[in-house]
N, C-alpha and C positions, 0 to 999 in steps of 0.2 A: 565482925561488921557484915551488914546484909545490903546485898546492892542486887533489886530493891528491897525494901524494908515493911512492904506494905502490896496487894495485890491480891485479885483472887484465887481460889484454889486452881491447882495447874500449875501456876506461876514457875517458872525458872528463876531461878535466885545466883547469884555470885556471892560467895561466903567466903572471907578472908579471918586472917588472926595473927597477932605476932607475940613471940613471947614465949612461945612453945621451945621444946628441949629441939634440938638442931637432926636434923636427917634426920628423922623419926617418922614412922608412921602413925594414923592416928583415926577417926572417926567421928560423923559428924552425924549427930542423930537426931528425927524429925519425928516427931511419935513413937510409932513403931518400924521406923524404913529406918536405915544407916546407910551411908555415903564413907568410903576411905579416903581418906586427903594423905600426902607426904610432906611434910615438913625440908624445907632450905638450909643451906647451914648458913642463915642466921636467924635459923629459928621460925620463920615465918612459913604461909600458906596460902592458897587458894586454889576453891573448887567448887564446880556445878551441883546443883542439886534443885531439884521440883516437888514442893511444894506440894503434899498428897491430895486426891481430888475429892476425899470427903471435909476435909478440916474446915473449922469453923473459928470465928470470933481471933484469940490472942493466942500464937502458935509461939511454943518456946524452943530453941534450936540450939543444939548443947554442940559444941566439938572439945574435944578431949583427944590428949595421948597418955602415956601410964600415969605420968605425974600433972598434968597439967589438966582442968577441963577451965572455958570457959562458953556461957551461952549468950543469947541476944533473942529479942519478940521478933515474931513476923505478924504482921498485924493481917487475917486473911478478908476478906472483902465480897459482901455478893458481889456473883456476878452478873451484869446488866442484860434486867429483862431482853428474849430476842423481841427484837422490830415485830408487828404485826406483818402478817402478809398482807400485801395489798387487795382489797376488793378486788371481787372478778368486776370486769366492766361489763356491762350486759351487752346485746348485741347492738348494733346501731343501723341504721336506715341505709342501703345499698345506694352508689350511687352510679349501676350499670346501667346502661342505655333500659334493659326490659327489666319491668319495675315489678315488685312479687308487693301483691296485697293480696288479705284476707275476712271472709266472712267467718265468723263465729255467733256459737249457740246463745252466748253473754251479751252478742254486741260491743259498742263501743266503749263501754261502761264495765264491762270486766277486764281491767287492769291486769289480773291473773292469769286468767287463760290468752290475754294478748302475749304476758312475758313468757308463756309455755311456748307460745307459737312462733316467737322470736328467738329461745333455746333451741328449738326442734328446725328451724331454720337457718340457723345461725348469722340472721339477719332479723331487724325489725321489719315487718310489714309497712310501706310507703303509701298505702292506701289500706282503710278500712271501712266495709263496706257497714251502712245506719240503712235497717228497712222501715219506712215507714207508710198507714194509711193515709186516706181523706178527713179522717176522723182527728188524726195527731198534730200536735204544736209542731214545729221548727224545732228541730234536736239539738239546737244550741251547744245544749250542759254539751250532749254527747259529743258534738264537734270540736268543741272545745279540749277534751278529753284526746281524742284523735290528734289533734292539733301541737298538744303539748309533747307525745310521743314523736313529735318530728314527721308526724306522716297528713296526708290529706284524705278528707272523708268524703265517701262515697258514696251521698245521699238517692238510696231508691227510693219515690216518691211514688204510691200505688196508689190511683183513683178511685177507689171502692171504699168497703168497711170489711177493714178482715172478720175472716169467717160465714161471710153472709153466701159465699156460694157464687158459681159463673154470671145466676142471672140476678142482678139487682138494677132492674129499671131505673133508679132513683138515680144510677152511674152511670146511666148510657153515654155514648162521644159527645151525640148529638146535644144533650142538657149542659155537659162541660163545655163546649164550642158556644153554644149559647149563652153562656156568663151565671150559670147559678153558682158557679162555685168559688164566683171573681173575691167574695170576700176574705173566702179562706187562702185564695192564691193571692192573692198583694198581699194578706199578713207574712206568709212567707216568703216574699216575696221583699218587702219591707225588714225580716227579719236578716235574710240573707244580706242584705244589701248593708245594713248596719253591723254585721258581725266582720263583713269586710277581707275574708279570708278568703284563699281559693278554695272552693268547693266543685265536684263535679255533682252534678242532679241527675241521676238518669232517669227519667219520667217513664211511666206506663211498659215496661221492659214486656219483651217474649211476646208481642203483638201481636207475632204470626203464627200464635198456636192456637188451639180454641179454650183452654184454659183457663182465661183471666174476662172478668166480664169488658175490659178496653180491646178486648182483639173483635175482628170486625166479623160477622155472620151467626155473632150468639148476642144476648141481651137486645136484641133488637138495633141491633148499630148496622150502619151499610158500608157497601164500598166507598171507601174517600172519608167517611165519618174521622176517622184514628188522623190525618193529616190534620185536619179544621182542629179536632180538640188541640192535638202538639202545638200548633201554630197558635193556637188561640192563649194556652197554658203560657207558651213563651213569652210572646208580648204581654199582657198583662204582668210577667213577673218582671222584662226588662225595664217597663215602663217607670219601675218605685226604684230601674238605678242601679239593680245587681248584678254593676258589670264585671264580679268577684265569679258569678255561676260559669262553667263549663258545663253546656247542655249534651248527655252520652243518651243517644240511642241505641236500643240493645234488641234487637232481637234474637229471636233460638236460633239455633244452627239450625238450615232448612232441611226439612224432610218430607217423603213424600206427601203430599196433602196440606202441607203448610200453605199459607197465605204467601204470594210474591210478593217481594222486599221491594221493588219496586213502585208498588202504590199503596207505601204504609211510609215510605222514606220523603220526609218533611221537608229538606231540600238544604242546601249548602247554609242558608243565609240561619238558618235555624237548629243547627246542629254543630256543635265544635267536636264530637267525637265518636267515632262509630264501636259498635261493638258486638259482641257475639256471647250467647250463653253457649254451652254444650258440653256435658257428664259423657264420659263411658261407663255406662250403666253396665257391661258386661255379663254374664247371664246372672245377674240378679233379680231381673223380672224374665214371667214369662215369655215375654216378647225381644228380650234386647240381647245383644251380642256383642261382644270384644269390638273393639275398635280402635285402631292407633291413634293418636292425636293429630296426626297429618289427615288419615281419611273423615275424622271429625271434624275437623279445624277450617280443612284446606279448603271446599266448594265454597263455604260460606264468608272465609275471608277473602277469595277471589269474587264476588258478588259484592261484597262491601268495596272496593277499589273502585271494581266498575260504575256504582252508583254512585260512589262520594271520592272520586278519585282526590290524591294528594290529604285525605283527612286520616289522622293516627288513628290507630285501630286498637281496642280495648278487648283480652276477654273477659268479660266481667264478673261470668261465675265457667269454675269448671273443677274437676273431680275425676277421680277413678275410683270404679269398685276393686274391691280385690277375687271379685269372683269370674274366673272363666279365662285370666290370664296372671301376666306378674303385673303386678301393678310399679315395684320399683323399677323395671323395662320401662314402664308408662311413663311415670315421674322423668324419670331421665331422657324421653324421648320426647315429651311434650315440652321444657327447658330448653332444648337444644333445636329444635324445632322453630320456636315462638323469638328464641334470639339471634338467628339466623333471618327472621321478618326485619330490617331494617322500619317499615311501616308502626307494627307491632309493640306500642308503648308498652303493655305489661298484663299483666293477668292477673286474677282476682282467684284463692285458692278457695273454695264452699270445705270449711271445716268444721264439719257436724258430722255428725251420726244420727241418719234422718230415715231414707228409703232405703238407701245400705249406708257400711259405713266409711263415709267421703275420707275422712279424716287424715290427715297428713302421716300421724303415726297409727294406721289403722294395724300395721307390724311393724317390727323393727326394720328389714328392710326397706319398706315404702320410705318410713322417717330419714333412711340411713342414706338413700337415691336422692329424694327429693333437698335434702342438704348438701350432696357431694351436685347436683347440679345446679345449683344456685350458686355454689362457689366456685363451680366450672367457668357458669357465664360470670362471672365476674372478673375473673383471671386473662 
């Protein structure tokens, strides 16, 4: 008798028998493997034995002493597929006071390089940043896209026609403040407002460099021009309703010969969020040099307090080259730094490979910092 009688290979079996000649010893055979049992004196037996771990289908199991054998089936059994392992879960949206978002070469729309940059952060990005011209729709699709990611997009809205160059007349402030563009601003403005989600707009960014044809002393625009257009852009888009917009003023970290932030800054009633662009270009160009994130960060975040005291502060683009210091030093001191700003909602990572290259894993260490201090602040 087999107890049990049925199981997969491996199996431990109890095998009894009675009948046999008295005190004897005797053997219980499984294929090729034998088991010795001793016989009772009444004849009887029982002993362990397992079941070899190749056998297949109907196993026949003999026990036997000199005169006596008798057998019985073991009937062997697959055995049960193992469980899948469970899906990795992918990373999910941080919900530390300083908030990591990112721009990519893809945009909003590459799905892929967003979930590379959520790997390599081991967080999903909570803002991503949609550039657009004067020339483009309301990036809906794309926001939409951001949206479903759990994160909120972070519409740059540039007043020109890309590629046309500093000086295009046709974008001066002064034409924008003056309403040529009202049509295209209430469509978006109409559009935002029916999509109905939070969005931040940061309108006309980097104002105070000479750069972009909306910064004031090129394209023919004057002092005060950049206020009238912002204020002008604003109203017209709050007017169709989209009280869904967070309006983020960005200008560049100041440097010398910048424009004063003071008479480009549109005023409390027209601004929900201040912010600041500024790379450590590091000796990558000619002219630039290493720079900590504190001496980067620091003059121009204490200039945005003083002008917009009590308003959260954005950086909306920033980078490290990896040339002329550690960049993973950087990473980890520009986290540690920026969550330490109670003010300091979060920061926007520029991940491309453009002028050098920004990119988060531009090495493994940089990747390796900028992950160990995202999970620092978050701890």
């Amino acid at each position: 008798m087999l107890n049990p009688a049925s199981g997969p290979a491996g199996s431990a079996v109890t095998v009894t028998g009675t009948g046999f000649k008295v005190s004897t010893t005797g053997t219980v055979i499984v294929g090729s493997t034998t088991f010795a049992f001793q016989t009772t004196s009444t004849g009887a037996f029982s002993t362990g034995i397992t079941i070899p771990a190749a056998s297949t289908g109907n196993l026949t199991i003999t026990a036997k002493t000199s005169s006596i054998k008798a057998s019985a089936i073991f009937v062997v059994q697959a055995a049960p597929a193992p469980a899948p392992a469970p899906a990795p879960q992918p990373p999910t949206v941080s919900t530390a006071p300083l908030r990591f978002g990112v721009a990519t070469a893809g945009g909003a729309l590459a799905g892929t390089e967003l979930d590379e940059v959520a790997t390599l952060a081991g967080e999903s990005p909570s803002m991503v940043m949609i550039y657009k011209d004067f020339l483009q729709s309301p990036p809906i699709t794309e926001m939409d896209a951001v949206r479903s990611r759990g994160a909120t997009p972070l519409v740059t809205w540039e007043p020109w026609a890309w590629g046309g160059g500093v000086e295009q007349p046709a974008y001066s402030l002064d034409r924008v403040a003056a309403g040529d563009f009202d049509a295209n601003i209430t469509q978006w403005g109409q559009s935002l407002a029916a999509w109905g989600k939070p969005v931040m707009l940061r309108f006309a960014h980097e104002m105070n460099g000479n750069w972009y044809p909306w910064a004031e002393g090129v394209n023919g625009n004057q002092p005060g021009d950049y206020v009238a257009a912002w204020r002008h852009v604003h109203d017209v888009v709050a007017a169709t309703g989209a009280a869904n917009v967070q309006w983020v003023w960005s200008p560049n970290v100041p440097y010398w010969g910048s424009t004063d932030l003071a008479g480009l800054y549109p005023g409390a009633g027209y601004v929900d969020i201040v912010a600041l662009d500024g790379y450590n270009w590091g000796t990558s160009q000619t002219w630039s040099s290493w720079v900590s994130p504190v001496d980067l960060l620091g003059p121009g975040i204490s200039q945005l307090r003083t002008l917009a005291p009590g308003k959260p502060v954005l950086i909306a683009e920033t980078a490290s080259s990896e040339l002329g210091g550690s960049k993973a030093a950087w990473n980890t001191d520009l986290v540690s730094y920026l969550a330490a700003q109670p003010d300091v909602m979060g920061f926007v990572w520029f991940h491309l490979q453009k002028e050098t290259d920004w990119r988060i894993n531009s090495s493994d260490s940089s990747a390796s910092a900028f992950k160990s201090a995202l999970l620092a602040r978050r701890s």
